[in-house]
C-alpha positions, 0 to 999 in steps of 0.5 A: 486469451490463451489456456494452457495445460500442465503435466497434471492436465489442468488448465489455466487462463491467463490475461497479460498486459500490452507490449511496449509499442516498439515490441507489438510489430516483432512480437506480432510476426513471431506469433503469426509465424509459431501459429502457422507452424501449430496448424500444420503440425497440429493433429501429431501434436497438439490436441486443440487449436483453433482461431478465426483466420490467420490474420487475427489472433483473438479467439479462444485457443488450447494448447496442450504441451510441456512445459507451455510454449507461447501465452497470447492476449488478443491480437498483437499483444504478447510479451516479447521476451516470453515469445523467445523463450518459447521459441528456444524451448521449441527449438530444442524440443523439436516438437518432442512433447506427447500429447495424451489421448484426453477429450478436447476440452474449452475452458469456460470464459471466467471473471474469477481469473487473474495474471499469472507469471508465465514461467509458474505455470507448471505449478497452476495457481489459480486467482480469484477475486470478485466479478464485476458487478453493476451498480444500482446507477449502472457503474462498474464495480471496480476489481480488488487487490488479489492474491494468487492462492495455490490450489493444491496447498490453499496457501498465498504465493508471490504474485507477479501482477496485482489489482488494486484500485481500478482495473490495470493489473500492476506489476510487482518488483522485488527491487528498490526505485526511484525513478528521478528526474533523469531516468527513463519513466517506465513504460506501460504500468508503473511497477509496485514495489514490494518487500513482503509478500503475503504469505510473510515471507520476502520475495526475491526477483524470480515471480517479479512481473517487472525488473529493472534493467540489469537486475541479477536474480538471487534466488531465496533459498529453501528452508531446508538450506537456510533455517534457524537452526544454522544461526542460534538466537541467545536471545528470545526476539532478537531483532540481530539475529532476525537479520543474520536468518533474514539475510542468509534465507533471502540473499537478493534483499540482504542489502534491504533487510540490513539498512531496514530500521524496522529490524535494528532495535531502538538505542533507548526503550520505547516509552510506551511499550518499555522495549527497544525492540522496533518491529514489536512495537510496530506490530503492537501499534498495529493492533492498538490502531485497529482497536482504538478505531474499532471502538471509538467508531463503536462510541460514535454510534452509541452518541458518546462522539459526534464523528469518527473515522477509521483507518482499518487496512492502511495501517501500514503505510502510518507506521511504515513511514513514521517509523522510516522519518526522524523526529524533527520531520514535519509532518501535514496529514489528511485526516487518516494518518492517526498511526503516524501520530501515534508512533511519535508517542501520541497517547491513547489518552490523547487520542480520546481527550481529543475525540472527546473534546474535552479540558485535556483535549490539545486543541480546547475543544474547537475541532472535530473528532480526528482532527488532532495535532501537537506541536511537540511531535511537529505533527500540524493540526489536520484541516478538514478541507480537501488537500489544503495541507499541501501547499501549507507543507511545501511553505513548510518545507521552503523554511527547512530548506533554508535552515538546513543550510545552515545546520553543519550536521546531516542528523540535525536536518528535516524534510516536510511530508505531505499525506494524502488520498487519491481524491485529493489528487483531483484539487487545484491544491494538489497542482499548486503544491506539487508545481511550487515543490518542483520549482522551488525544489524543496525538500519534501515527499507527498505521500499519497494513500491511494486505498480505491475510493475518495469516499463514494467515488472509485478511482475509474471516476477520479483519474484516467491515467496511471494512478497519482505516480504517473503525475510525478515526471510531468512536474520533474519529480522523482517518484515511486510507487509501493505496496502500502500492505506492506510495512517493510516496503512502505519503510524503505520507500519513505527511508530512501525517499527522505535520503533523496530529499535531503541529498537532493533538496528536491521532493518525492512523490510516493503512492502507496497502493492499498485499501480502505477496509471501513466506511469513509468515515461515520457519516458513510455507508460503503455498502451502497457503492461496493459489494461485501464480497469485495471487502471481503476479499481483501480482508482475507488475502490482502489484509496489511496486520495479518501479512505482518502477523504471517511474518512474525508468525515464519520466524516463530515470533508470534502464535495465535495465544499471544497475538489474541492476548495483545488485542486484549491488552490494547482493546483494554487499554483503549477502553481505560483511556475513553471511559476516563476522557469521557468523565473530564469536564469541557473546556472553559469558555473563556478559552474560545477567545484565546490563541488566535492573537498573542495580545487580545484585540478590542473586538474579540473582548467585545465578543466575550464581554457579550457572550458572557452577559447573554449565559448570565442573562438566560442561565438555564439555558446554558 
């Protein structure tokens, strides 16, 4: 571990990842050789330095120089290119910088310390986030997504490194890729793709912790050089103008900005928001999904619905992704995509005809709460078992194969996606499918919802590799993995997934990093296998609506009075349409015999013929 003063005599600690292997023996030498160079120089110039012998690096050490000169993680673990910099930063200086007449002083060992990009660190920004705590059986609880707050202004920044699930710090690219069949995998820790960061504002490639080989850097540009003011809006949330700022501020994500469907308006309005503005109506789903899980969950605990299961925190990847498909995509679910469904124009009185089970209830009563599906949108009924809908997909997505060859227009072609969680990862379904994808090469995307827990089971107990992303060049799979608090990159990541599927008839595996704010469902008390203040600590910095509400919020969009008014439009909206399922009658009898065979077999009239006389037999009973 290294600490590192700035000009304002603060210090930070800083934890890197491991080089590249090729990189460690170089890297290693160069090291060894600055260190020999600090001892024998460091009375003149540096304050502190200490460390075990001259062959071991690890150890504690302090320097105290302007800017910082080297950043070193236990022994032979450095990242290369910043030992360069270094160097020629010495080089010029000549050992210039003049150390002040302070204390010498060790910065204490601390959990609540994060990676910080090396060339901020004129800026210290301080990371917390929880500490490892022991469970009742002894596990470790698993580190969270953080953020990296400024201490001085208290505001989230542009991170270079995040924890999501597990412990590996992921390294985050501003640039857009898919790594394909052909190209080289990333070495070390895949790279998380982001558009958004958390403080609602896009990022550009100057904090990116990796950049893809000959990515030129195009800095955003202050507001002072890139405000409102220089493109004047003739219309109140003009989703053109939007983009015409968007492009002038962040030059580096123009391309992104302008092919990105969430900031065109829709050429027809939306039926239910009575708009053709696409990123508004995003934002309202949003808030609809989290008040309708809010209170069904409620109606769940007062035994008005037998079973619930809430989405709160991974919203983005619902409505990020629905709204980058076309209409005629078929969609397979796990049993936490209700936005998806919701985007296609499922209703609020849907969603609780179905949680109620009742007469209007598409599915006449024979599922659980949750489970919905409706033909007319291609979104198939959800199945409780674990990743069955995987296999059941790619057959799916064999017939568009094979019909979209025969159709003459682009437009008129579809995929199949998949959707699923982490612990979905570990089933005999999920190698079946992704194996029978990839030889079959068919055009679909699996998208997997890694949100840190499959109920009970963080994902330090599930897999030992690099996540789900990772799994994908071992089966010849393009792959990608994304931010999924993040709406914009969830879109472009899906938007380009499909074009590739298409093009390609070839599927995409994509992992969408996020976390699941609630219980697993209603029948689960996540307070027995993760702390509070883990929870907590997402809601505050990570949360997927709020980073959506700080974006709208930059560009004046959004205040708090309009924000607080949509949620009490759609918490009434909710309360309208549960309060009216929950009045309608069941669904008739009869009709548990019904939809299984187009012409009703002998025995299934038998089975109803008995039935019948057995309520006629004991009607007070029924």
């Amino acid at each position: 571990e290294i600490y590192i003063s700035t000009k304002k005599g603060s210090f930070s600690r800083i934890s890197l990842k491991k080089t590249k292997n090729q990189m460690q023996k170089s890297a290693s030498i160069l090291l060894r050789h600055q260190i020999r160079t600090f001892q024998a120089s460091r009375n003149t110039k540096y304050r502190s330095f200490s460390t075990s012998n001259d062959n071991s690096l690890s150890g504690r050490r302090v320097f105290s120089s302007v800017p910082p000169v080297v950043a070193v993680y236990n022994d032979e673990e450095v990242f290369e290119e910043d030992v360069k910099v270094a160097f020629q930063q010495q080089q010029q200086q000549q050992a210039a910088a003049v150390v002040k007449k302070k204390s010498s002083k060790s910065v204490p060992h601390s959990n609540s310390c994060a990676p910080v990009v090396l060339h901020q660190l004129n800026d210290i920004q301080k990371v917390t986030r929880p500490s490892t705590q022991l469970l009742p059986d002894g596990k470790k609880k698993h580190n969270v997504n953080v953020a990296i707050v400024n201490q001085e202004t208290k505001e989230l920044t542009s991170p270079s490194y995040i924890l999501f699930a597990g412990d590996t710090n992921i390294p985050v690219t501003s640039v857009l890729k898919i790594v394909t069949p052909g190209d080289d995998v990333p070495s070390g820790t895949w790279p998380l793709f982001r558009l958004l960061d958390e403080n609602g504002k896009f990022r550009d490639s100057s904090t990116d912790g990796y950049n893809p080989p000959k990515t030129k850097h195009v800095p955003n540009m202050p507001p002072t050089t890139a405000s409102h003011s220089m493109i004047p809006s003739t219309t109140k949330h003009d989703l053109n103008d939007l983009r015409t700022i968007l492009k002038a501020q962040c030059p580096f994500q123009s391309k992104e900005i302008e092919q990105s469907g969430l900031l065109h308006p829709s050429p027809h309005p939306f039926p239910d928001t009575s708009s053709t503005n696409t990123l508004l109506r995003a934002h309202v789903h949003m808030i609809r999904l989290r008040q309708m899980d809010n209170i069904l969950q409620n109606a769940q605990r007062q035994g008005r619905i037998s079973f619930y299961m809430t989405c709160r925190g991974e919203e983005s990847t619902h409505i990020g992704s629905a709204s980058a498909l076309q209409s005629q995509d078929t969609i397979f679910a796990q049993y936490r995509e209700q936005g998806t469904l919701m985007w296609r124009g499922f209703s609020l009185d849907q969603f609780t005809n179905q949680c109620f089970s009742n007469d209007a209830d598409l599915g006449k009563g024979r599922q659980m709460p949750v489970h919905y599906g409706c033909r007319a949108l291609n979104f198939h009924t959800i199945s409780s078992p674990l990743g069955t809908q995987l296999p059941q997909a790619v057959g799916a997505a064999y017939k568009l194969k094979m019909d979209n060859e025969t159709l003459p227009s682009e437009d008129k072609k579809s995929i199949a996606i998949a959707y699923f969680g982490d612990g979905c990862g570990s089933t005999t379904d999920f190698h079946s499918a992704m194996n029978f994808a990839a030889t079959l090469s068919v055009p679909i995307i699996f998208f997997c919802r890694n949100n840190g827990y499959a109920i009970s089971t963080p994902v330090q107990d599930q897999y030992a590799g690099d996540g789900i992303v990772s799994r994908g060049p071992a089966y010849g799979m393009a792959s990608i993995r994304v931010d999924g608090n993040d709406i914009f990159a969830v879109h472009a990541a899906v938007r380009e997934a499909r074009a590739y599927a298409l093009h390609h008839s070839a599927p995409v595996l994509i992992e969408a990093m996020t976390y699941r704010q609630g219980h697993h469902s209603t029948s689960d008390d996540s307070s027995r296998y993760r702390d509070t203040k883990e929870l907590q600590s997402i809601s505050d910095t990570a949360d997927p609506l709020k980073r959506l509400s700080a974006f709208l919020e930059e560009h004046g969009w959004l205040d708090d009075a309009s924000a607080a008014a949509i949620r009490n439009e759609e918490r009434k909206a909710v309360l309208t349409s549960m309060e009216s399922a929950e009045k309608r009658g069941k669904p008739k009898l009869t009709t548990l015999f019904e939809d299984v065979y187009y012409d009703k077999p002998g025995h299934l009239i038998q089975q109803e013929r008995q039935l019948m006389e057995h309520i006629k037999k004991y009607p007070n009973q029924y």
